[in-house]
N, C-alpha and C positions, 0 to 999 in steps of 0.2 A: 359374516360378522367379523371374523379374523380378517379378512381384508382391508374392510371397514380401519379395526384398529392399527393395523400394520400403516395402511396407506397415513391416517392423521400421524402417528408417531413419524414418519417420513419428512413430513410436511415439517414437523414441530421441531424436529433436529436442525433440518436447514435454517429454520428461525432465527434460531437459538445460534449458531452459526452468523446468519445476518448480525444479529445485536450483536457478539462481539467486535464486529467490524467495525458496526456504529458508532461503538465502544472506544474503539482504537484510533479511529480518525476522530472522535469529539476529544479524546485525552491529546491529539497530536496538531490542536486546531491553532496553536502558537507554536509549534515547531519550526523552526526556517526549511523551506525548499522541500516539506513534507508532501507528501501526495495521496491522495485518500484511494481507499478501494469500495469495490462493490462486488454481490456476488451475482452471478448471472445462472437462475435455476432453471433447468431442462426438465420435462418429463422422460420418465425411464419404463418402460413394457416389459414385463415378463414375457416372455416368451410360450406359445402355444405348444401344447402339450401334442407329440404326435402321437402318442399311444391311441391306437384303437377301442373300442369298446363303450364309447361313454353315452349315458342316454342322449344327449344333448354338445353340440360345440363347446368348446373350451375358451373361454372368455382370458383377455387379457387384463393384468391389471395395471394400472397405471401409477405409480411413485416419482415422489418430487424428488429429485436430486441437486445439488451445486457444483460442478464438476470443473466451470471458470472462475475464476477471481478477474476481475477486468479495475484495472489500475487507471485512473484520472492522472492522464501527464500531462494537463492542462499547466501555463504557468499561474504561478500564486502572484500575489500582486505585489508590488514595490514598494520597499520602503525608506525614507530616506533618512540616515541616521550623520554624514556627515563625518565620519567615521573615517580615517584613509586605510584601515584595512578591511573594510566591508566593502566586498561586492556582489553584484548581480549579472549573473550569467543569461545570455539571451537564451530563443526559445532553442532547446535540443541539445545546448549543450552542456557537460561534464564536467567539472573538476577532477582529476586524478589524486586520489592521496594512496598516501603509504599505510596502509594499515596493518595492524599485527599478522592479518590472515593473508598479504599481501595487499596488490594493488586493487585499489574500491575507489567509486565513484558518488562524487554528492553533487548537489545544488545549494547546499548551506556556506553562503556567504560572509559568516560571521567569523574570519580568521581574526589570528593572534600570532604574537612572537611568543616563544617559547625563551625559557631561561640563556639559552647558548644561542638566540639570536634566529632559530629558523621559522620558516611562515609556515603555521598549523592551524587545526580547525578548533573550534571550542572545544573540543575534548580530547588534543593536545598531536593527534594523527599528522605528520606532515605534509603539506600542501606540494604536489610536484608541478617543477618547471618541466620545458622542454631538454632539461642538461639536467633534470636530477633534482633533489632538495634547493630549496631559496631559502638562504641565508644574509646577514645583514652583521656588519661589523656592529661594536657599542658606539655610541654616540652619533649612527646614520639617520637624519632629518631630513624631512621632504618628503616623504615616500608617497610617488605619481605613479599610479593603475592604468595606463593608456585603455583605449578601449580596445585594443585588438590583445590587451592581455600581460603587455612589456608593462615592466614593472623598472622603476628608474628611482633613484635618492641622488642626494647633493655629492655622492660622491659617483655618480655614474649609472648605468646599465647593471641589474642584477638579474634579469633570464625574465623569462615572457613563463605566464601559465600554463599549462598543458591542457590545452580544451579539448576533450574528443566529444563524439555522436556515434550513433547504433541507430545500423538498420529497423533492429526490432525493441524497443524500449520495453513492449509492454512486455518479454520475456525476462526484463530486469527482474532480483530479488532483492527484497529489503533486507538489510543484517543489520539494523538496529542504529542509532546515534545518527541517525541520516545518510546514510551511506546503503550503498545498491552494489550489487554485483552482476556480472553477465559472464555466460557462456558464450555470449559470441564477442569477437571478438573489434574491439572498438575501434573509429578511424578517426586520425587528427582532424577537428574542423578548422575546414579552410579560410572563413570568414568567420572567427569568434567575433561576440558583441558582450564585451564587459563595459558594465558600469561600478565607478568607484565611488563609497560612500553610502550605497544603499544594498541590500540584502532581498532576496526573496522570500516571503511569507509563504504558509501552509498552504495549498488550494481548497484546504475542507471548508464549506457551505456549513456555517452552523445550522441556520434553518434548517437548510434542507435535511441536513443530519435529523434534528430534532422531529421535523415531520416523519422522517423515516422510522425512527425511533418510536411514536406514540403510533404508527399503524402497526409495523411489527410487533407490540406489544395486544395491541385488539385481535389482532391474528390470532397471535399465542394463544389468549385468552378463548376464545370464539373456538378455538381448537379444540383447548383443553375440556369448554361444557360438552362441546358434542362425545367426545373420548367418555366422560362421563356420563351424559344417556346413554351412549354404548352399553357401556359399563354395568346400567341399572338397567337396562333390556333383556342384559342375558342372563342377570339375575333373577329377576321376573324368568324367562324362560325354563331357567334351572327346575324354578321351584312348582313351577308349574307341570313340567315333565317330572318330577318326582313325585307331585299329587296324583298324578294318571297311573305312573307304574305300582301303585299303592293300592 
């Protein structure tokens, strides 16, 4: 019967686990260049007892674990905003920004000038070229995003983006405001594919979210009755073995 509740409380944690996920991709479903997660739950054995003596074989027990997060780097879809400093980065590739913890990588397209004239992301991080920050004197007009990333005004050439790709994407980590970091280590793509004008949207599936949402919630639930006949079982039992030793 300990088993019994051990194994559901298992199960109920990862859930619970689940929803917030659910949680966090359905709060991020307008985010630019967001990317949703999932978790991917394994069953886990305990391990057989080698101790001798037992009337009978030692049984394993079996517990739900989560032990992957598997990340949707699927692209999100395009928007077109008309915007000359919105872009969209084709599939794999990066933005380099400067950020406080150093250098982090987005997919949110929605830059800006900052007060002193440099190209940053909505939330103010500098955008890197291949030479460093893109800056822009006062009164520069025209500002053309080629698609391989150069970026050009009426008064010239101002440095091309810095698009890199990763072997392993799905070992990226999120650190909040759009931006990912990696352990390994990035390499310049060779053939970037920008578009100027339009931005990447979030890849969350509200449906599908939302379906995922009302079964994990039946789960939970369906759980939590059995946890509770458990529960009233072995109270019945108690009382019953306390009728006898009486």
């Amino acid at each position: 019967m300990e088993n019994t509740i051990l194994v559901t409380l298992s199960r109920q944690i990862t859930l619970q686990r689940k929803m917030d996920i659910i949680a966090n991709n359905m709060a991020n479903m307008n985010t630019p260049g967001f990317k949703s997660d999932e978790l991917k739950f394994e069953e886990y054995l305990t391990p057989i007892a080698s101790v001798d003596g037992f009337e009978g074989p030692d049984k394993q027990v079996k517990f739900v674990t989560d032990p992957h997060l598997i990340r949707n780097m699927a692209s999100g879809g395009e928007r077109r905003t008309g915007r000359e400093l919105d872009v969209s980065i084709g599939d794999g590739g990066w933005m380099v920004v400067d950020a406080p913890q150093g250098e982090r990588f987005t997919r949110n397209g929605q830059l800006k000038l900052s007060g002193e004239g440099t190209l940053v992301t909505s939330e103010g991080y500098p955008v890197l070229g291949e030479g460093g920050e893109i800056t822009f004197e006062p009164g520069e007009t025209g500002i053309v995003i080629g698609k391989d990333g150069t970026i050009s005004t009426t008064q010239g050439n101002k440095g091309r983006l810095r698009i890199v790709e990763f072997q392993n994407p799905q070992a990226m980590s999120k650190q909040g405001n759009s931006l990912y970091n990696s352990d390994e280590t990035p390499v310049d793509s060779e053939n970037p594919i920008v578009t100027q004008g339009a931005y990447e949207t979030s890849n969350v599936q509200p449906m599908k979210q939302m379906t995922q949402m009302i079964e994990t919630v039946r789960a939970y639930s369906s759980i939590a009755k059995m946890l509770e006949a458990v529960d009233e079982s072995r109270g019945k039992a108690i009382q019953q073995l306390g009728r006898t030793d009486s």
